[in-house]
Each structure stands twice: as structure tokens, then as C-alpha cells.
C-alpha beads as a LAMMPS data file, in Angstrom:
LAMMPS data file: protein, C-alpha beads

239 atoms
238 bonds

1 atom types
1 bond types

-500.0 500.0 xlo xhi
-500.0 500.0 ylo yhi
-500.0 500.0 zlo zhi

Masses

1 110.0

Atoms # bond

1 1 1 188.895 447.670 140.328
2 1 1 192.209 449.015 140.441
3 1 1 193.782 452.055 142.818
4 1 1 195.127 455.233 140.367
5 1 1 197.203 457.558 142.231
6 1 1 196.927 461.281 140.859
7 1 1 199.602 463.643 140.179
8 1 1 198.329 467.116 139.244
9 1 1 200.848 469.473 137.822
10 1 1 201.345 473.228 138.288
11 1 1 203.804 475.805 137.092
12 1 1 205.641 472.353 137.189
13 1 1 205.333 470.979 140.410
14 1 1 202.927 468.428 141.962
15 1 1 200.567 469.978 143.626
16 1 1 196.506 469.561 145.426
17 1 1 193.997 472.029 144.945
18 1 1 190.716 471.606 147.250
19 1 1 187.589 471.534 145.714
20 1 1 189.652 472.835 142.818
21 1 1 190.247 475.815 143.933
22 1 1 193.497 477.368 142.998
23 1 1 193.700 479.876 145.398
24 1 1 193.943 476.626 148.027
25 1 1 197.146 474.744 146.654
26 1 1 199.736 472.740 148.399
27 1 1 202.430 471.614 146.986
28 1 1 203.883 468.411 147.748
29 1 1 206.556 468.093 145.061
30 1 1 208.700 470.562 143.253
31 1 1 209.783 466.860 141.164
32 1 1 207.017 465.462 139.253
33 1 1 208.910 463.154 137.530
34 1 1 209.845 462.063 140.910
35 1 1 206.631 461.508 142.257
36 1 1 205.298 460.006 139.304
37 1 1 208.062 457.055 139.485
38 1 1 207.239 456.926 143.229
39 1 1 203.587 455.649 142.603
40 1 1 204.802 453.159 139.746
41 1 1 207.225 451.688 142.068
42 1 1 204.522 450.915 144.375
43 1 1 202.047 449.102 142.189
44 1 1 200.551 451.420 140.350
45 1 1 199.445 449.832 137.218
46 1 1 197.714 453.214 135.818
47 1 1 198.831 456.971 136.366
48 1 1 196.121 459.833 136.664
49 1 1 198.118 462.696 135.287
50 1 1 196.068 466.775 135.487
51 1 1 197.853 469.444 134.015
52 1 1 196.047 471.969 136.045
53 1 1 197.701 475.256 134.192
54 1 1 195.998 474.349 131.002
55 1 1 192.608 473.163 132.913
56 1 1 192.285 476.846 134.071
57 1 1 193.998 478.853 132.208
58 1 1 194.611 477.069 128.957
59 1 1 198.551 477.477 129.701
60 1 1 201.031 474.802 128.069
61 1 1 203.663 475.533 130.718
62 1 1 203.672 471.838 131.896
63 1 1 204.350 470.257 128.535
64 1 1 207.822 469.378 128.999
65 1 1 206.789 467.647 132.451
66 1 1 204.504 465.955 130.711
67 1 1 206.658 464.605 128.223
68 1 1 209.194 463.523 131.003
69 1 1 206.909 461.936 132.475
70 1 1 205.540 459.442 130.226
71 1 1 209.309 458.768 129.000
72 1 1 210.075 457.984 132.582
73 1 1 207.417 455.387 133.264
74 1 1 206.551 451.629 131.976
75 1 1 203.009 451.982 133.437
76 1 1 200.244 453.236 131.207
77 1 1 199.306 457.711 131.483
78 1 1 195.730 459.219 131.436
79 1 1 196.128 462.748 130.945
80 1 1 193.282 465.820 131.544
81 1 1 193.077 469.414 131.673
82 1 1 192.735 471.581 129.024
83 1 1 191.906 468.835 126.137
84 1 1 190.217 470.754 123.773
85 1 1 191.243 470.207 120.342
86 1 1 192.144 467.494 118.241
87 1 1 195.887 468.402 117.806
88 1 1 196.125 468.515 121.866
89 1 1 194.763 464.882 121.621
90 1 1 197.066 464.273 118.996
91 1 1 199.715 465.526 120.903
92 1 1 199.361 463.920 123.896
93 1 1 199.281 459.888 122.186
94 1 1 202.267 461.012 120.232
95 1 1 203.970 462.118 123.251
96 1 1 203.356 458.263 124.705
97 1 1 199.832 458.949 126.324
98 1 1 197.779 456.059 126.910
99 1 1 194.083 457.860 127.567
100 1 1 193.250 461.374 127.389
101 1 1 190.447 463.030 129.320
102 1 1 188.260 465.701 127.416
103 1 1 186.013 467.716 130.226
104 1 1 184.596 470.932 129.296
105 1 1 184.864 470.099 125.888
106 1 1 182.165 467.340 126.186
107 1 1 179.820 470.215 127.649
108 1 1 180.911 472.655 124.871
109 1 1 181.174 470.965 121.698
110 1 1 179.551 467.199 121.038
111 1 1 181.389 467.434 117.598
112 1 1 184.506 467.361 118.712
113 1 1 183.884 464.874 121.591
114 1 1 182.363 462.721 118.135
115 1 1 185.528 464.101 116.054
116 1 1 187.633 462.571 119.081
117 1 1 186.122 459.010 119.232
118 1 1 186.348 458.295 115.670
119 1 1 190.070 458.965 115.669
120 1 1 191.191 457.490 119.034
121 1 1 188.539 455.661 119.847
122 1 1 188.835 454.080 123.910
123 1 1 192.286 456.348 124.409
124 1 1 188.837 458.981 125.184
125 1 1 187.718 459.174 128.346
126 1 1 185.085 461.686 129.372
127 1 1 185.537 464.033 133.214
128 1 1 182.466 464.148 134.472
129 1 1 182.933 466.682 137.333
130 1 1 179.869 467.545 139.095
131 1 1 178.675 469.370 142.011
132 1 1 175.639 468.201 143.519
133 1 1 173.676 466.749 140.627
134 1 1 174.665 469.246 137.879
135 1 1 178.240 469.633 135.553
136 1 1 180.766 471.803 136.364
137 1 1 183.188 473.211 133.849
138 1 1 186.119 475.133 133.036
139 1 1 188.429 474.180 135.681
140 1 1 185.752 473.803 137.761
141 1 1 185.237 477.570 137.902
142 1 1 181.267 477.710 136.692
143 1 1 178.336 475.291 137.251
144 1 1 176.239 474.300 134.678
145 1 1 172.491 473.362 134.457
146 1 1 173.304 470.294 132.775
147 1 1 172.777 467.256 135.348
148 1 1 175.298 464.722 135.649
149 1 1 173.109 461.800 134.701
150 1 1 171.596 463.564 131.722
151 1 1 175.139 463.829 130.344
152 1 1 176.506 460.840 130.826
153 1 1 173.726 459.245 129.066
154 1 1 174.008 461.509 126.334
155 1 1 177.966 460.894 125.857
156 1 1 176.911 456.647 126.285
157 1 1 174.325 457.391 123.203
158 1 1 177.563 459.390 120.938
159 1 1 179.539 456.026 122.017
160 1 1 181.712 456.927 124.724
161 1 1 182.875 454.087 126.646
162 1 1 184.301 455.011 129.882
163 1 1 184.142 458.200 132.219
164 1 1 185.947 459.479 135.252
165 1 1 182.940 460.959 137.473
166 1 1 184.365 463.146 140.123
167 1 1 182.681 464.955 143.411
168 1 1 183.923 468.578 143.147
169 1 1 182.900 469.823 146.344
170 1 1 184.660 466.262 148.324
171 1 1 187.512 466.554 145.710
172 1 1 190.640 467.391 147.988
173 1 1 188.492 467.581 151.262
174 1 1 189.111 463.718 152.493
175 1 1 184.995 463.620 152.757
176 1 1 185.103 460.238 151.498
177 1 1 183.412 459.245 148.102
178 1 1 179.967 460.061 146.577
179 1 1 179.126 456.373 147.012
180 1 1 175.288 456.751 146.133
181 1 1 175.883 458.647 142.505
182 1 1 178.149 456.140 141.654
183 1 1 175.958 453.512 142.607
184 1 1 172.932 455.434 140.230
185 1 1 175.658 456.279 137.413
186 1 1 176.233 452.161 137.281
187 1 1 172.693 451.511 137.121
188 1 1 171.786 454.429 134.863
189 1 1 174.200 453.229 132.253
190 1 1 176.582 450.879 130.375
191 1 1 179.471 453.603 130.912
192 1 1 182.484 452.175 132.780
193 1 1 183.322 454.295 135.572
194 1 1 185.748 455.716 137.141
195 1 1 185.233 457.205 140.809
196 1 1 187.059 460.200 141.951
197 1 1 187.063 462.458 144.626
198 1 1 187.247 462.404 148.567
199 1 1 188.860 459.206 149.629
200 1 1 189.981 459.231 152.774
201 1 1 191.235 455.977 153.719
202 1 1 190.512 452.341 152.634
203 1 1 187.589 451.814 154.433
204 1 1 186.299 454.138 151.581
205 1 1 187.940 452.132 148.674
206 1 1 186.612 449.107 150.593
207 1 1 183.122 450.513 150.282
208 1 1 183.504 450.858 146.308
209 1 1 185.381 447.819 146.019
210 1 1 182.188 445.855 147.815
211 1 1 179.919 447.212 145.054
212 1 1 180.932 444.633 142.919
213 1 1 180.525 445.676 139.594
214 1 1 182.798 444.876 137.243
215 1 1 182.096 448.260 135.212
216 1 1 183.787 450.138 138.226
217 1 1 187.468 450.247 136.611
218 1 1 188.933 452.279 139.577
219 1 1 188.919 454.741 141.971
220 1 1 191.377 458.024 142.016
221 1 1 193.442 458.114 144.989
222 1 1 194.998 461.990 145.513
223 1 1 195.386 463.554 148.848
224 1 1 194.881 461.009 150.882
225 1 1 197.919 459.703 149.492
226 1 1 199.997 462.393 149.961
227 1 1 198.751 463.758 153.496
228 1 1 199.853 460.065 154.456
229 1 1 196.814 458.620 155.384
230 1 1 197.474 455.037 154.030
231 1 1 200.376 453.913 151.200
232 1 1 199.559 453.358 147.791
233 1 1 200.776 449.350 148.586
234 1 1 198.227 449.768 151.550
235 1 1 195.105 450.749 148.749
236 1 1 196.055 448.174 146.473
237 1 1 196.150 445.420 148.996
238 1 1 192.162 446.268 149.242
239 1 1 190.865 445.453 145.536

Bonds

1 1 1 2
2 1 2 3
3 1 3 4
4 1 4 5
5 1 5 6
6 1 6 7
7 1 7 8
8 1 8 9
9 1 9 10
10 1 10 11
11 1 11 12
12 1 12 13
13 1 13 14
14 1 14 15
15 1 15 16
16 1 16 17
17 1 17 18
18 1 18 19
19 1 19 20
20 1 20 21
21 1 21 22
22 1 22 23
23 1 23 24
24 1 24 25
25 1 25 26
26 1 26 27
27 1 27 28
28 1 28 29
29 1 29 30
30 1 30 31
31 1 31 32
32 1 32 33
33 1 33 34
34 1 34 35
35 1 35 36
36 1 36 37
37 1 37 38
38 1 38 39
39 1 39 40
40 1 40 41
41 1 41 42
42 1 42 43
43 1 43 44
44 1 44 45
45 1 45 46
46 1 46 47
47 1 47 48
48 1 48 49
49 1 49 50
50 1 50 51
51 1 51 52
52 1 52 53
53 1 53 54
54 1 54 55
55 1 55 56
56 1 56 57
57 1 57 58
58 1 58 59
59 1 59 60
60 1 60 61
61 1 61 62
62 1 62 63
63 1 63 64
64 1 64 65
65 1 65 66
66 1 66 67
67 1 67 68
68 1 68 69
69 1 69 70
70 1 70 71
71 1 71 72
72 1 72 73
73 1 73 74
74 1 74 75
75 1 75 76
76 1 76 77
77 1 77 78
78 1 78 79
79 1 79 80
80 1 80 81
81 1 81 82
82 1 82 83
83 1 83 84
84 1 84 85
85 1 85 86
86 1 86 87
87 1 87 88
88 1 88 89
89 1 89 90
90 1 90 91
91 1 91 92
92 1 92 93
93 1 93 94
94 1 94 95
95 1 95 96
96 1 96 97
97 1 97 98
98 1 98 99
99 1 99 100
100 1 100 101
101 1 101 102
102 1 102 103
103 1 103 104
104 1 104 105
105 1 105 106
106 1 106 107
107 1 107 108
108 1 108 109
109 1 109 110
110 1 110 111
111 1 111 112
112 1 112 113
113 1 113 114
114 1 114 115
115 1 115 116
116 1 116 117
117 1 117 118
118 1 118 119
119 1 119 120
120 1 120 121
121 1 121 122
122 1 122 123
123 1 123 124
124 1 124 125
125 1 125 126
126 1 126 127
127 1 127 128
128 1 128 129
129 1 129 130
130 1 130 131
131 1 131 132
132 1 132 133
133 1 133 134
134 1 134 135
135 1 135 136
136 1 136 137
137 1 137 138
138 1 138 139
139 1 139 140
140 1 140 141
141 1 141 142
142 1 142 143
143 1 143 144
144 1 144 145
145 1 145 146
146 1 146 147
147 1 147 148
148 1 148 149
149 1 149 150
150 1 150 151
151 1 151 152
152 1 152 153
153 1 153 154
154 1 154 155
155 1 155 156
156 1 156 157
157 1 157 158
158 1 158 159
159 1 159 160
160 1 160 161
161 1 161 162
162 1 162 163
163 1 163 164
164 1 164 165
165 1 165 166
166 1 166 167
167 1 167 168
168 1 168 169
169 1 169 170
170 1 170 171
171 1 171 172
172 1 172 173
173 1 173 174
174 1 174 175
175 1 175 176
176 1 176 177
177 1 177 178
178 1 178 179
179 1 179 180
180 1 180 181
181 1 181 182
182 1 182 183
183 1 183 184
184 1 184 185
185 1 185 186
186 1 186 187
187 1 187 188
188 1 188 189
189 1 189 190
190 1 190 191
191 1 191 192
192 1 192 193
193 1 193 194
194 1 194 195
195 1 195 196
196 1 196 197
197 1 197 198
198 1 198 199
199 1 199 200
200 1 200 201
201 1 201 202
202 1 202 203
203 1 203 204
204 1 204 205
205 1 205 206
206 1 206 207
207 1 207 208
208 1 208 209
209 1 209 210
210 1 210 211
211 1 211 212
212 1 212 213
213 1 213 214
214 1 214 215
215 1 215 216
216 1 216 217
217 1 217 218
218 1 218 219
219 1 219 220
220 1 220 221
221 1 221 222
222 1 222 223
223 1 223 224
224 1 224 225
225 1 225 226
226 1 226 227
227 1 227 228
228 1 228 229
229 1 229 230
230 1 230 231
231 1 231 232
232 1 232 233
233 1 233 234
234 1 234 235
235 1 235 236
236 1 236 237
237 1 237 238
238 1 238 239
């Protein structure tokens, strides 16, 4: 299991929404770039890269950020928000990215998610973002009826290897990780996961580390990093 620091971007600056709520954003950054190098020069070994502008409002203001970005860095880029078409995908490998992130997409249109895999193959990774047991989509702004189990299942069966499965409603709130759907998403499938949301400090990383399954690729590490609560050297000390 390894630690992936997040940088989410908007109108160009690294910010953290709670809960994803735009209307709650702090901005810790007006350098990205910055930032970015900050968490590679600390051990990183993988960069968790949102372009929240194009999440939620389908803007490409943050494409030149983007693009500075991956030039900047040695360490491999997954990049979400707002991956919904082919030629983003495209795109975002040519610009350097290692693994893009479709979301809403996966709810929307199963062609494309099946369009997606047969071009890039394990550069997709599926955003499961859920609140409570059901999907949530479009930046996070509407729930769905579709439960989170039901879909990951469905995206294992169209051959989708790995997913990121993030807690909306501890996203952002240092609540500490959904520890018991993680635990059910491991046993529930062959999916490699990816936990996100809520970690507070390492006791919580601890707690996912002492799962001990080797299909648990890593945990997202966001605010917790940036209100200070432990160092990204600290985190990867842990696992």
C-alpha cells in the first residue's frame, strides 16, 4: 500500500473543498506546480491530481497547470475530473498522464467506460464516490440510486481493473476512513482499490495498512496533509 498525496486544482490554484462542496474551499496554494514538486520531494511515488473546474463545471481552465505539472515531475500522474470523452483521455496520456480517472462517465455511459478500456487499457481507473451506500455524480452535486457495490461489480464484469472508492460525506472533514466498505468492496470483488476520503492522521492509514490485502494499492492523503496534521515522510513511514 502506498500513501498518494492529492492536489486538486481550481481557477489554478491548489485548493480543498469539504465534502465537495465548492462553496467551502480553501486554498492552500496559489502554485500548483509548487506543491506538486513538494509531495514528490517527499516520497511520493504516485500523484493524485483533480481538476475540480472541469469536475463541476466541465471548464478546461486548468489545462495549462496540468500540463506543467506532469512536465515538472519524475513521479507517475493520475488525473480526474471531468473525463468524459475519449479525446480528454487522449489528451491527458499525450500530455504525460500516467492513469486517468473516469467518474460520472462510468454512471452515464458503459460504452464509453468499454470504448476507454480497449484503448488504454489499466491507464483507466474508475471514481467510485459514494455517499452512504449509493453513487454520487457530477461533481458530487446529485446522488444516485445506484449502490456502490452494485457498480463496482458491474465495472469488474466490463473488465475494469482498479478503482478509487471515496467517502463523500468524510471527504475533506478529517472523519477518518470508511474502513468497513472498504473492507466489503475487497471481499465483494477482484477490483484493486484505492481508499479515499477522511484521513486524519496515521493511526487511520495504520488501520488500512493492517488489513493486509495486497489488492489495497493506496490510500489518498488530502487535507490532512495540508492542515499539518502529520508529513507526507511521516505517512509513508507507516506502509
Amino acid at each position: 500500500m502506498i500513501v498518494i498525496p492529492a492536489v486538486d486544482i481550481s481557477s489554478g490554484k491548489c485548493v480543498r473543498l469539504s465534502q465537495g462542496r465548492k462553496e467551502e474551499k480553501k486554498e492552500y496554494s496559489d502554485n500548483p506546480v509548487e506543491m506538486a514538486l513538494k509531495w514528490e520531494a517527499q516520497g511520493a511515488k504516485l500523484l493524485h491530481l483533480i481538476d475540480l473546474d472541469r469536475a463541476i463545471d466541465g471548464s478546461d481552465a486548468n489545462v495549462n497547470v496540468i500540463a506543467d505539472i506532469v512536465k515538472a515531475l519524475k513521479i507517475p500522474i493520475e488525473l480526474g475530473g471531468g473525463m468524459r470523452s475519449i479525446n480528454g483521455i487522449d489528451w491527458a496520456v499525450s500530455t504525460g498522464v500516467a492513469r486517468v480517472i473516469i467518474g460520472t462517465s462510468a454512471i452515464e455511459n458503459r460504452r464509453f467506460v468499454q470504448e476507454a478500456l480497449k484503448k488504454f487499457d489499466e491507464k483507466i481507473i474508475i471514481g467510485i464516490d459514494a455517499k452512504g451506500d449509493y453513487v454520487a455524480v457530477k461533481g458530487w452535486k446529485e446522488i444516485t440510486k445506484i449502490k456502490l457495490l452494485e457498480l463496482a461489480l458491474e465495472m469488474e464484469n466490463i473488465g475494469v481493473k482498479r478503482i478509487i472508492y471515496t467517502d463523500i460525506k468524510r471527504d475533506g472533514m478529517l472523519a477518518g476512513p470508511n474502513i468497513n466498505e472498504v473492507k466489503k468492496i475487497l471481499k465483494s470483488t477482484n477490483l484493486n482499490v484505492i481508499a479515499s476520503g477522511g484521513i486524519s492522521s496515521i493511526d487511520d492509514i495504520k488501520k488500512l495498512k493492517s488489513l493486509n490485502n495486497p489488492r489495497l494499492e493506496g490510500v489518498i492523503v488530502g487535507k490532512a496533509l495540508y492542515e499539518r496534521k502529520f508529513t507526507l515522510k511521516e505517512a509513508i513511514s507507516t506502509v
